[in-house]
C-alpha positions as CSV (number, residue, x, y, z in Angstrom):
1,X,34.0,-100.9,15.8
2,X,35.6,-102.9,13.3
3,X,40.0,-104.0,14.0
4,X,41.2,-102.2,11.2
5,X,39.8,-98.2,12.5
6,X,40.8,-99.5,16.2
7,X,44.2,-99.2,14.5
8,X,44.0,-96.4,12.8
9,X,43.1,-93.9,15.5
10,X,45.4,-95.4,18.1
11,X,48.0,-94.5,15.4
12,X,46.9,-91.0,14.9
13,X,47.0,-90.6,18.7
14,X,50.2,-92.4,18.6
15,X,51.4,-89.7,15.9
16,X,49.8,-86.8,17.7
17,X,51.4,-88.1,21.1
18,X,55.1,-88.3,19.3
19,X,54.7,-84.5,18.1
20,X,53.3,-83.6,21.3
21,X,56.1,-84.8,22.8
22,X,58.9,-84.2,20.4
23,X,57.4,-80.6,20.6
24,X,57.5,-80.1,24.3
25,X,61.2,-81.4,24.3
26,X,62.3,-78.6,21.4
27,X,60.7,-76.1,23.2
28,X,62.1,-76.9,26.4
29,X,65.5,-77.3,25.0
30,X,65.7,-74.4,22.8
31,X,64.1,-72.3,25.1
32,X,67.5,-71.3,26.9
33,X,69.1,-71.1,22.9
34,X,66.5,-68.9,21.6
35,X,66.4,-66.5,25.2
36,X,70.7,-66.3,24.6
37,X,70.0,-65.3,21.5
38,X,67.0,-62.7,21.6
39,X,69.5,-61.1,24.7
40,X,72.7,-61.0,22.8
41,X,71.0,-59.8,19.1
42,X,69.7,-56.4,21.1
43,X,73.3,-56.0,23.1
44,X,75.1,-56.2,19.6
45,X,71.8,-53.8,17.8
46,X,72.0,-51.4,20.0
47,X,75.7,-51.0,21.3
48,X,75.5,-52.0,24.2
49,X,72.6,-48.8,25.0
50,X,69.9,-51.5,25.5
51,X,69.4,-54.9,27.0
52,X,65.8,-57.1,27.7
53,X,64.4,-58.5,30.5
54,X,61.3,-60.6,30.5
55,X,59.7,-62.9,33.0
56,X,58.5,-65.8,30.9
57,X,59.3,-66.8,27.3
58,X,56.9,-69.4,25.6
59,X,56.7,-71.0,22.1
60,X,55.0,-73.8,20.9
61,X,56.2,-75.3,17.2
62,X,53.2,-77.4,16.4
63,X,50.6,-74.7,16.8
64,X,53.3,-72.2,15.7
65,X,52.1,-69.8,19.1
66,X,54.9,-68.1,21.1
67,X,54.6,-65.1,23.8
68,X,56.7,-63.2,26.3
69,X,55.6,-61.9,29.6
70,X,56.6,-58.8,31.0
71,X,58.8,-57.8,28.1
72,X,60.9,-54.7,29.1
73,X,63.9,-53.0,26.8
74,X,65.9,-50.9,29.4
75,X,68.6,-48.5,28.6
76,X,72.1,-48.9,30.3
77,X,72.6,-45.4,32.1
78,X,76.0,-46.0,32.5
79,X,76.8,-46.7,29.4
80,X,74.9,-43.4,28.4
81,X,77.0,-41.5,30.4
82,X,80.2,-42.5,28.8
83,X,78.6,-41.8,25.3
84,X,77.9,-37.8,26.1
85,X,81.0,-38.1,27.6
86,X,82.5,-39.1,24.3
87,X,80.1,-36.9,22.4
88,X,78.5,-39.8,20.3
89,X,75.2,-39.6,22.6
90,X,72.0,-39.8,20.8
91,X,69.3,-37.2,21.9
92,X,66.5,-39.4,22.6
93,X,66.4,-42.9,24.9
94,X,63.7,-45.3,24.9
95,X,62.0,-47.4,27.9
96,X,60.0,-49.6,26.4
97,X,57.0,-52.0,29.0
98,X,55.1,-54.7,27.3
99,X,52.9,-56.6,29.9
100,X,52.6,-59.5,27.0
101,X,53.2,-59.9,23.7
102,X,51.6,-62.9,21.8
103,X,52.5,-64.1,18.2
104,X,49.8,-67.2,17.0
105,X,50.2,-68.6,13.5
106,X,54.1,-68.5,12.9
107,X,55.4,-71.1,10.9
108,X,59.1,-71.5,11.3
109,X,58.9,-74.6,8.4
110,X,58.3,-71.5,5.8
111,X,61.6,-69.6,7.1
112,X,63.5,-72.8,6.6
113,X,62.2,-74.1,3.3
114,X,60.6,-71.2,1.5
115,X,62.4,-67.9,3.6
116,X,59.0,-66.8,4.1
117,X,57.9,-65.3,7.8
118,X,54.6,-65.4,8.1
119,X,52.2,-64.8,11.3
120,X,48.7,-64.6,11.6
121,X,48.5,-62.4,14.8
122,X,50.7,-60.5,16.7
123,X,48.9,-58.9,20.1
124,X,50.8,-56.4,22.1
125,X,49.5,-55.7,25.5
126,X,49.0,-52.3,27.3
127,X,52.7,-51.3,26.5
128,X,54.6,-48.5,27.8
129,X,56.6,-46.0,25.8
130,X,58.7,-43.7,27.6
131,X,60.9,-41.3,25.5
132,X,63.6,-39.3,27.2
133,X,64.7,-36.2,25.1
134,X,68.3,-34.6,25.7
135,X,69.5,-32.8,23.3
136,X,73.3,-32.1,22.5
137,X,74.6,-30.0,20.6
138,X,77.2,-32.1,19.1
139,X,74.3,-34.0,17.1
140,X,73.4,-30.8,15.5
141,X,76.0,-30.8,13.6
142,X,76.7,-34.5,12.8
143,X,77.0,-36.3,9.7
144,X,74.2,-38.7,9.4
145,X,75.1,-41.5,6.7
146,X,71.2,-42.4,5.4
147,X,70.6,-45.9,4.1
148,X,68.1,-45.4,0.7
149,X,67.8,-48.8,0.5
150,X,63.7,-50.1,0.8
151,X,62.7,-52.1,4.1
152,X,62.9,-55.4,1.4
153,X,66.3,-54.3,0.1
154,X,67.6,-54.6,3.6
155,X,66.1,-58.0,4.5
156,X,66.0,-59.9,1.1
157,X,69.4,-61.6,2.2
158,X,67.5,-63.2,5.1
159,X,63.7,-63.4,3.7
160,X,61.7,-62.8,0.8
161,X,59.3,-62.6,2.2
162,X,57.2,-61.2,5.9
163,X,53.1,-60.8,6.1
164,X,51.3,-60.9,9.0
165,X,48.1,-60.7,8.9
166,X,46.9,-58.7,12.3
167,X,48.6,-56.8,14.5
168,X,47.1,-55.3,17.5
169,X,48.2,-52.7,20.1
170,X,45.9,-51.8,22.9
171,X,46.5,-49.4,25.8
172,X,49.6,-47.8,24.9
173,X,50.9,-45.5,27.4
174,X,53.4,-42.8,25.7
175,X,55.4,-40.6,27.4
176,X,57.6,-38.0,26.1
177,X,60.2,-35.9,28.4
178,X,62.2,-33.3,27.2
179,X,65.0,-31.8,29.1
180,X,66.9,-28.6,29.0
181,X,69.4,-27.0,31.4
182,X,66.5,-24.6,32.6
183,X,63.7,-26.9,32.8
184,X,61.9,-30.5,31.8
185,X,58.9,-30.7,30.7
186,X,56.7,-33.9,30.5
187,X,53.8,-34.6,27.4
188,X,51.8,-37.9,28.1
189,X,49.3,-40.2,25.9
190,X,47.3,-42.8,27.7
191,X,45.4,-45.7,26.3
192,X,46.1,-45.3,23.4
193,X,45.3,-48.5,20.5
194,X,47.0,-49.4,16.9
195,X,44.9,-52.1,14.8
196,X,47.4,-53.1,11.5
197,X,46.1,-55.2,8.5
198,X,47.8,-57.3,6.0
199,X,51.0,-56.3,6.4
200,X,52.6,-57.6,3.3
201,X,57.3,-57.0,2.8
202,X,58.1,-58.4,-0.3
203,X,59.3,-57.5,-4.4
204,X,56.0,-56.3,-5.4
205,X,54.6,-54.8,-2.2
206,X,57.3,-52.5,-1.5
207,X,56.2,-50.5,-5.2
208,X,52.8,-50.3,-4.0
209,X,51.5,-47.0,-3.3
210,X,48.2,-48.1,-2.5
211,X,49.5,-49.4,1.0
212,X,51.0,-47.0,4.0
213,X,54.3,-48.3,5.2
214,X,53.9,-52.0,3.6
215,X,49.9,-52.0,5.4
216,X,46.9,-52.3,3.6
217,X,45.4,-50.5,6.8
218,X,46.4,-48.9,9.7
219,X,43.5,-47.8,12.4
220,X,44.5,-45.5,15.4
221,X,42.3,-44.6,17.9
222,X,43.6,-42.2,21.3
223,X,41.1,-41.0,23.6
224,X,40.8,-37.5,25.4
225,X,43.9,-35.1,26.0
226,X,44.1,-32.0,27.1
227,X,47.6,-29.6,27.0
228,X,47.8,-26.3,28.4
229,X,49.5,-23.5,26.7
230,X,53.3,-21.9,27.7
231,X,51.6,-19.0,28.4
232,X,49.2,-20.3,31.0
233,X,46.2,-18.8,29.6
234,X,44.5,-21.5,27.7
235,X,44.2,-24.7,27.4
236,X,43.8,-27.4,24.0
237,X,41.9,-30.0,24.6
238,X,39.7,-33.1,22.4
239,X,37.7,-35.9,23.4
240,X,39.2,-38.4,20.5
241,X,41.5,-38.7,18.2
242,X,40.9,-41.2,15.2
243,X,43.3,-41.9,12.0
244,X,42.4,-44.8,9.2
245,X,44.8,-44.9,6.2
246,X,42.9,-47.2,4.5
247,X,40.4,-44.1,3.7
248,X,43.6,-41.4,4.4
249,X,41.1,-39.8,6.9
250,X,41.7,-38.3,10.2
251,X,38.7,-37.2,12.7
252,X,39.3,-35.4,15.5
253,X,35.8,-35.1,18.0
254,X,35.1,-32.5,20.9
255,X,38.2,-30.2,20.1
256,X,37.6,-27.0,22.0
257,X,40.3,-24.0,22.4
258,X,39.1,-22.1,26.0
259,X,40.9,-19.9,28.9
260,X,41.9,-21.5,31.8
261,X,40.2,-19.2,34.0
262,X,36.4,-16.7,34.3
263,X,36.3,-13.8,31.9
264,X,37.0,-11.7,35.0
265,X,39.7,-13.6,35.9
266,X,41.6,-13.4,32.1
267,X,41.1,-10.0,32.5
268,X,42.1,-9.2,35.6
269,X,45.7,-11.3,34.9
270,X,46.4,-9.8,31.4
271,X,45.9,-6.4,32.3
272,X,45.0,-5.0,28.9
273,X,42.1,-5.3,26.3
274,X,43.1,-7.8,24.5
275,X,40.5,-10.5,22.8
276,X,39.6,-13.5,24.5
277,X,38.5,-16.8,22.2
278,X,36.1,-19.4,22.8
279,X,36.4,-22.0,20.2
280,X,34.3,-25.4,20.1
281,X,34.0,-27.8,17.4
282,X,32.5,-31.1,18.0
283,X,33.6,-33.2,14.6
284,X,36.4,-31.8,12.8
285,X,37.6,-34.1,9.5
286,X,40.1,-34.0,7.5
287,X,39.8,-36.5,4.2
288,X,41.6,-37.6,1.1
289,X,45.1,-37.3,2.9
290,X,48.4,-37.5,1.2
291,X,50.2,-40.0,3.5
292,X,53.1,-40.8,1.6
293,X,54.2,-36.8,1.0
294,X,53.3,-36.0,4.9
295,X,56.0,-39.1,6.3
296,X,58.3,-38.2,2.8
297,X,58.4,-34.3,3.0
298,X,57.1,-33.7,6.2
299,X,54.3,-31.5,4.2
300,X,50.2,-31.7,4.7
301,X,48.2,-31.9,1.8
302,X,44.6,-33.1,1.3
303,X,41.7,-32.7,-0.5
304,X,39.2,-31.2,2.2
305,X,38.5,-30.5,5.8
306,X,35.1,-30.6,7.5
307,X,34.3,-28.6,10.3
308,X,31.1,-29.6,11.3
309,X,28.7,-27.0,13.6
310,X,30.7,-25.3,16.7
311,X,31.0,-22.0,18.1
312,X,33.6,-19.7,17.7
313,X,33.0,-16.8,20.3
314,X,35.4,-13.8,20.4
315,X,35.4,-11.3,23.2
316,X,37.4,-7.9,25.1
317,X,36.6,-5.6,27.5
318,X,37.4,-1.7,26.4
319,X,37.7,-1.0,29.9
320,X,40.9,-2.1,30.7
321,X,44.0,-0.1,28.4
322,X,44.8,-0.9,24.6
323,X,47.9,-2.5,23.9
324,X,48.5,-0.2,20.6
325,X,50.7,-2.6,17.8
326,X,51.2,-2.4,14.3
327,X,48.7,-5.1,12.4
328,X,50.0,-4.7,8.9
329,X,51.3,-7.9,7.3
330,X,49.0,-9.8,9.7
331,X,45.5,-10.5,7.6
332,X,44.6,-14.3,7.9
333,X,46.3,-15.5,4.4
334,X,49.4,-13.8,5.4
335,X,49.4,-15.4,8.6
336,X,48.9,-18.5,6.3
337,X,51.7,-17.9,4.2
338,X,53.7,-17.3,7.2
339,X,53.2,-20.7,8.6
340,X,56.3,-23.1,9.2
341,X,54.3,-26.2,8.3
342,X,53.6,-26.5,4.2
343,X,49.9,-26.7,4.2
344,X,48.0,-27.6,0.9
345,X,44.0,-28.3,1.6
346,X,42.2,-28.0,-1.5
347,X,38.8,-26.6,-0.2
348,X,38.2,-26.5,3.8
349,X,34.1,-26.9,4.4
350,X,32.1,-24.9,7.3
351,X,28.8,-26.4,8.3
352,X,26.5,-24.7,10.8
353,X,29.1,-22.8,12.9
354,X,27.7,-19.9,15.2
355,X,30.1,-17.2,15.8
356,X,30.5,-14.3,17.8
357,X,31.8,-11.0,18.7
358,X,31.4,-8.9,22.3
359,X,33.0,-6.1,23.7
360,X,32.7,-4.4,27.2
361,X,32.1,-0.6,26.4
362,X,34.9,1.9,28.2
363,X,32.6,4.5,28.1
364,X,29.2,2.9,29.3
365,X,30.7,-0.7,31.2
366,X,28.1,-2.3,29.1
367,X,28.7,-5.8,27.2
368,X,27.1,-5.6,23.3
369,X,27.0,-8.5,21.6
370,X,26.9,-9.3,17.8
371,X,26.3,-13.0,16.0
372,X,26.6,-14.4,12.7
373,X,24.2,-17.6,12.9
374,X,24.1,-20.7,10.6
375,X,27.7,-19.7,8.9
376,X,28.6,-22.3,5.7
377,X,30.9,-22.3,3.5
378,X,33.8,-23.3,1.7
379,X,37.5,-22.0,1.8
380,X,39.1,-22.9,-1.5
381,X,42.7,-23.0,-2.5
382,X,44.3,-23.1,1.4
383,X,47.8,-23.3,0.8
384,X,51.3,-21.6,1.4
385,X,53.3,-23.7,-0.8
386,X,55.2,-21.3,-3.7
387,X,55.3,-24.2,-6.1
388,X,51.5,-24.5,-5.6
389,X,50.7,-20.7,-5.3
390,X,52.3,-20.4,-8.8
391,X,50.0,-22.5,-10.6
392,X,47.1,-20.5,-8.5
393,X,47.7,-17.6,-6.7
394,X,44.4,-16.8,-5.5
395,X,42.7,-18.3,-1.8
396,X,38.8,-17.7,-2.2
397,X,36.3,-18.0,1.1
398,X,32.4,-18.4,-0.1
399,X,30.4,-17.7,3.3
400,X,27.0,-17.4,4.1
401,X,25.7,-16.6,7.1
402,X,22.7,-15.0,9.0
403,X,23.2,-11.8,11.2
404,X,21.8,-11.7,14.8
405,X,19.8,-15.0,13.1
406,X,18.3,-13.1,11.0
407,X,19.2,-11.0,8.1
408,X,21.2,-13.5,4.7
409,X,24.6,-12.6,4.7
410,X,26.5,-13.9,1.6
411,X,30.5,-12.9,1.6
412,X,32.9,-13.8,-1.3
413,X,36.4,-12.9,0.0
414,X,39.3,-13.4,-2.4
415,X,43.2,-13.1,-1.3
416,X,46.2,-12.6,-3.5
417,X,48.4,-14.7,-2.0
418,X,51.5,-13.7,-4.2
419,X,50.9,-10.1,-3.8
420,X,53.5,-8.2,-1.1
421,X,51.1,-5.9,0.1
422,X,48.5,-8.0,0.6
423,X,46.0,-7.4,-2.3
424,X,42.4,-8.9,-1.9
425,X,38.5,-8.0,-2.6
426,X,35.5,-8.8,-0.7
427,X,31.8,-8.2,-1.8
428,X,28.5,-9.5,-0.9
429,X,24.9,-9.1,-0.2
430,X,23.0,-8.6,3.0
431,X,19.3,-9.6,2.7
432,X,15.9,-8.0,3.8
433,X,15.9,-7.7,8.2
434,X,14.5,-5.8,10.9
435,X,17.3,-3.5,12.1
436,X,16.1,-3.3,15.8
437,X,17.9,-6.5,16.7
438,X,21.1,-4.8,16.0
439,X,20.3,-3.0,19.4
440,X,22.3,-5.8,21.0
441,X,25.5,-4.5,19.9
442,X,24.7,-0.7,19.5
443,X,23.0,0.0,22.7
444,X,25.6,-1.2,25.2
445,X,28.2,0.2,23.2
446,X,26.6,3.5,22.0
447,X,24.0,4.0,24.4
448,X,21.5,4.8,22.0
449,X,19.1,2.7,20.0
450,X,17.4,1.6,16.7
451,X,13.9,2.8,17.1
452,X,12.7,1.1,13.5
453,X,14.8,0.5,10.9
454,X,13.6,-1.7,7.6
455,X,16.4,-3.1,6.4
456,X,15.6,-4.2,2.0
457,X,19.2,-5.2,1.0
458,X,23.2,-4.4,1.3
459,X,25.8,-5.0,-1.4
460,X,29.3,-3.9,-1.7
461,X,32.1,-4.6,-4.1
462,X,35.7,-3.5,-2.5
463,X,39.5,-4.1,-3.5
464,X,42.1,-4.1,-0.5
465,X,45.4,-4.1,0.5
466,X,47.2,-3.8,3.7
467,X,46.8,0.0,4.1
468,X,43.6,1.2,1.8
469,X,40.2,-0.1,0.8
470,X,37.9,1.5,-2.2
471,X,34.5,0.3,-3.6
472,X,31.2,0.9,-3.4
473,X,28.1,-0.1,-1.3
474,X,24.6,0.4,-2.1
475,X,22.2,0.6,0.7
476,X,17.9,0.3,0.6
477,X,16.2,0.7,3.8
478,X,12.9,2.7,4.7
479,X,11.7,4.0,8.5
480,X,15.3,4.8,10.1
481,X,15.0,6.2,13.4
482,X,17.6,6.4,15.8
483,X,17.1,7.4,19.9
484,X,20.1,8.4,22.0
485,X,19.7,7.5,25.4
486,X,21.0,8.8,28.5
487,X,21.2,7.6,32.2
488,X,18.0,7.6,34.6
489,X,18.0,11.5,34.5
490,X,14.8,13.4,33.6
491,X,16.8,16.8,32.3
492,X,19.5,14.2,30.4
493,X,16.3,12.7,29.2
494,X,14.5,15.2,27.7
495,X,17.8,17.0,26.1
496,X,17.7,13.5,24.3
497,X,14.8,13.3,22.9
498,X,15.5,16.5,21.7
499,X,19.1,15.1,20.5
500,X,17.4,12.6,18.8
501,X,14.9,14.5,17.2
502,X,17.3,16.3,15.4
503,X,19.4,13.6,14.2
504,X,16.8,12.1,12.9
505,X,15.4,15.2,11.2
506,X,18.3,17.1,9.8
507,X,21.4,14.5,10.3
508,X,20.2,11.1,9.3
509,X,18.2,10.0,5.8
510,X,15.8,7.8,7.0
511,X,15.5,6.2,3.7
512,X,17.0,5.3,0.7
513,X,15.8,6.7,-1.7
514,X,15.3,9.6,0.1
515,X,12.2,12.2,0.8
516,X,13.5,13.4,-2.5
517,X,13.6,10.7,-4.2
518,X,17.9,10.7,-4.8
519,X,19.3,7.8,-4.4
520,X,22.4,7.4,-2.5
521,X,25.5,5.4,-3.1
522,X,28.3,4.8,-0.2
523,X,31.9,5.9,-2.2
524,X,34.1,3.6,0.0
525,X,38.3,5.3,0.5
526,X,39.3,3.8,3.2
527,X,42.7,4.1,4.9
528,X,43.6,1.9,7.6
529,X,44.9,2.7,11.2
530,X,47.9,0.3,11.1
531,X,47.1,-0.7,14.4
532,X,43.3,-1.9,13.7
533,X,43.1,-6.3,13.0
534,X,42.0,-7.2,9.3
535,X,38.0,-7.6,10.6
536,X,38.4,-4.1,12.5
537,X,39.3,-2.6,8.7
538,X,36.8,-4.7,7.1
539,X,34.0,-3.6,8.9
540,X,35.5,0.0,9.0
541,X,35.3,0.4,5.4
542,X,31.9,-0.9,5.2
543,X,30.7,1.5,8.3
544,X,31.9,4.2,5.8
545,X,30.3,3.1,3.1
546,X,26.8,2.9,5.5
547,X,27.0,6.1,6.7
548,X,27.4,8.0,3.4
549,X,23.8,6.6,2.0
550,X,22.3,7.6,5.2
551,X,23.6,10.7,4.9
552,X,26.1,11.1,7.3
553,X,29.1,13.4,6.0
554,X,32.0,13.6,7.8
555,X,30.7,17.3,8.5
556,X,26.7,16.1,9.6
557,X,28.9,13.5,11.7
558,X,30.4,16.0,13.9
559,X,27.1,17.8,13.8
560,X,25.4,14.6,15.4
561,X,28.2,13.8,18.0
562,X,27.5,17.2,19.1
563,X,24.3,16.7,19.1
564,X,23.3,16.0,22.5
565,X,25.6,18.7,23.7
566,X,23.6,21.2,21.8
567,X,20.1,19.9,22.9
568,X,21.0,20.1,26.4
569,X,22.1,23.8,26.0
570,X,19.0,24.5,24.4
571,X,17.2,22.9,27.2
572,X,18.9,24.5,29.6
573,X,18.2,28.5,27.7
574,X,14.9,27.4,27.2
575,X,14.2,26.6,30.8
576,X,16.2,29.4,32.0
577,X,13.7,31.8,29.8
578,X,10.5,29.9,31.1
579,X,11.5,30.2,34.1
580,X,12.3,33.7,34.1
581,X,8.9,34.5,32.9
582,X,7.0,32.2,35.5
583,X,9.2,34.7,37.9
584,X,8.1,38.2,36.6
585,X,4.5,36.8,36.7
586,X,5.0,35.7,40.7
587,X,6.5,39.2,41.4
588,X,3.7,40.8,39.1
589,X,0.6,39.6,40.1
């Protein structure tokens, strides 16, 4: 190796020695400054409320790499105290646990020269946030002064400038406590983990609406929670929790609503008939979200929401005593309108959702069972903002969906949402089925069955309110037969048939057109029991409809409730008179 390159890498390491050096002496020198410092700037922040404690401070200037271990921000009890006892206490106290925080890539040469802070990663690990809640009353009331100025307003003074490039947080631990005089009551997070890119504080980037609170991205992801309900019935629970504001998505994975408890159980504590629900959804998603307006105005607006497959299964038992209450007011959009939270979604998507409805008979202690298959659709317009509502008034629900799997149910429901008693329409079209698989519903609850029915289409066109329904409904359908059944007793039995042979003969159509060829249409005027839900009416008002092209007047109604009773009095005369005559002919012979 030639002299002259001898030289020039012994000066290099020369160079590289004297920086190392110089380096280790700054940091070891203004390692007590800086600690003094970082101490006193949170006494003087915070009041007094807060002071740090950490076990080990480190910075390096030539590499520009700093940390702190075991970084904790603790508030002063006692100096609490004196602040409720002077009325200027603030409701909530922090407890902050960092087990290390790394910063690598900070340059303090750009603070000096340019008043730029810039860092290239900032690495938070598995903090621990515990929030304290204890509210006074004197805050209430309080004058707040509110600084409008924007985060760069404040700083520009100091910087022009602060980026950093990453910022992670992994295994966040969050706890929230809130305390009353009658109880506290404790809601936890675990493991939870922030990712933030490019965040950018300057003049340019604090006018940029492209980026969520001066980030081009922020990622959350927070595992499982569960949270039970006040009342103790049910509980709320999903399997993960995802939120990217880069794409102003949030997905939400294996959210289920459930009881706490059996069927029996929920039963046995709530002591009425009163519906239990089942609700699964294993993706729900909602997209194109309005960040700005939801931190700004506190108000939810997007452009859709997925729901994607699930089950929604709704259930009571009959044989435990109504709970009689007045329903009107309470149809879904005016429980929507009712809500405290401004919703705007502009169209909320169903894909593949099975849902379903069972009930425990009083009569016969007999579960039936009825399911809409394959439901899709679209709920359009799914707000309860007036300013929105003005410009369109009207929340439409498209739904298709397949009854007992089989038979094409198409629904278009439309809800005035400006109207005060509740105005809307529904119509639709039920498709060609078998009728017989209805029997899961009607026997249990009827105890009697569909012998054949042939089902060749359904429509109906009706306008509502909160007290009346009125349309029409059209009806086709060939081979009715109906059979009333009875408990395993021969004598029941046979009145039954009997029963069922007259229904079927004299009571029921069993076609449209009928034997006659007249064709008959269901004139729907309904008016609701104020203590049945907005599905009981629904269905109500179509059951109507139903039994008017069958055939069924209120009159040949009564005539086939009776029914039964009347063929087992004829029964009974006609074997009375048989065996009267079986008699005379032993004592005549």
């Amino acid at each position: 190796m030639k002299p002259v390159w001898k030289w020039i890498i012994a000066a290099v390491i020369g160079i590289l020695m004297i920086l190392a050096a110089g380096a280790w002496y700054l940091s070891k020198h203004w390692k007590p400054i800086v600690e003094a410092q970082l101490k006193e700037a949170v006494i003087h922040a915070t009041d007094s409320l807060y002071h740090i404690e950490y076990d080990d401070l480190n910075f390096n200037l030539v590499t520009g790499n700093a940390s702190i271990a075991q970084l904790r921000l603790i508030p002063d009890t006692q100096v609490y105290a004196r602040r409720e006892q002077q009325q200027r206490a603030p409701d909530n106290t922090y407890a902050i646990h960092i087990a290390n925080l790394a910063i690598k890539g900070f340059y303090p040469r750009r603070i000096v020269r340019e008043r730029r802070l810039t860092i290239d990663d900032i690495i938070v690990d598995t903090p621990a946030i515990h929030i304290v809640n204890t509210p006074h009353a004197y805050n209430d009331t309080a004058t707040v002064k509110h600084d409008d100025r924007t985060l760069y307003q404040r700083i520009a003074h100091l910087l022009r400038e602060i980026s950093v490039k990453n910022m992670n947080v992994a295994g966040i631990q969050f706890k929230f406590t809130k305390r009353t005089d009658s109880a506290t009551r404790n809601t936890e997070l675990k493991d939870l983990n922030i990712n933030v890119r490019d965040l950018l504080i300057d003049s340019v980037s604090q006018f940029d609406t492209s980026r969520f609170f001066h980030t081009r991205a922020i990622d959350v992801d927070m595992p499982g929670l569960r949270y039970e309900t006040p009342d103790s019935f049910y509980y709320v629970s999903f399997d993960r929790l995802q939120v990217a504001t880069l794409y102003k998505q949030v997905t939400l994975t294996g959210f289920r609503y459930a009881p706490r408890m059996s069927k029996a159980e929920f039963y046995k504590r709530k002591k009425v008939a009163a519906d239990m629900a089942v609700i699964a959804f294993p993706s729900i998603r909602l997209e194109d979200i309005d960040l700005h307006r939801l931190v700004d105005s506190q108000k939810l607006h997007a452009g859709s929401l997925h729901i994607d497959s699930g089950t929604v299964a709704i259930s009571n038992d009959l044989r435990y005593p109504k709970r009689r209450t007045n329903k009107i007011g309470k149809s879904p959009h005016q429980l929507l309108l009712q809500l405290k939270q401004p919703v705007t979604i502009d169209s909320v998507v169903l894909n593949d959702v099975a849902i379903s409805y069972a009930e425990v008979s009083r009569k016969y202690k007999r579960e039936g069972r009825i399911t809409f298959d394959r439901s899709h659709g679209v709920f359009r317009n799914v707000t309860n903002e007036p300013a929105v509502l003005r410009k369109n008034g009207e929340l439409v629900a498209d739904l298709t969906t397949y009854v007992m799997n089989t038979g094409k149910l198409h629904v278009v429901f439309a809800f005035d949402m400006l109207d005060k008693q509740g105005a809307f329409t529904y119509k639709g079209t039920l498709g060609p089925m078998d009728g017989r698989p209805l029997n899961r519903i009607i026997t249990p609850l009827l105890h009697a069955e569909v012998g054949s029915a042939n089902i060749k289409g359904l429509s109906f066109d009706i306008k509502a309110d909160d007290r009346r329904a009125q349309g029409r409904l059209r009806f086709d359908y060939s081979n009715m037969r109906l059979r009333l059944l009875q408990p395993e007793d021969v004598d029941k039995k046979s009145s039954m048939r009997v029963a069922s042979f007259l229904a079927n003969s004299f009571i029921i159509n069993d076609s449209n057109p009928d034997a006659n060829g007249k064709y008959h249409t269901g004139r729907i005027n309904y008016r609701r029991d104020p203590t049945f839900s907005f599905f009981k009416m629904v269905w109500q008002s179509l059951l109507q409809g139903i039994k008017e092209t069958a055939g069924v007047s209120p009159e040949r109604e009564r005539r086939l409730l009776h029914a039964a009773e009347e063929a087992k009095k004829a029964s009974e005369k006609t074997q009375r008179f048989f065996n009267r005559i079986f008699r005379k002919r032993e004592d005549n012979p």
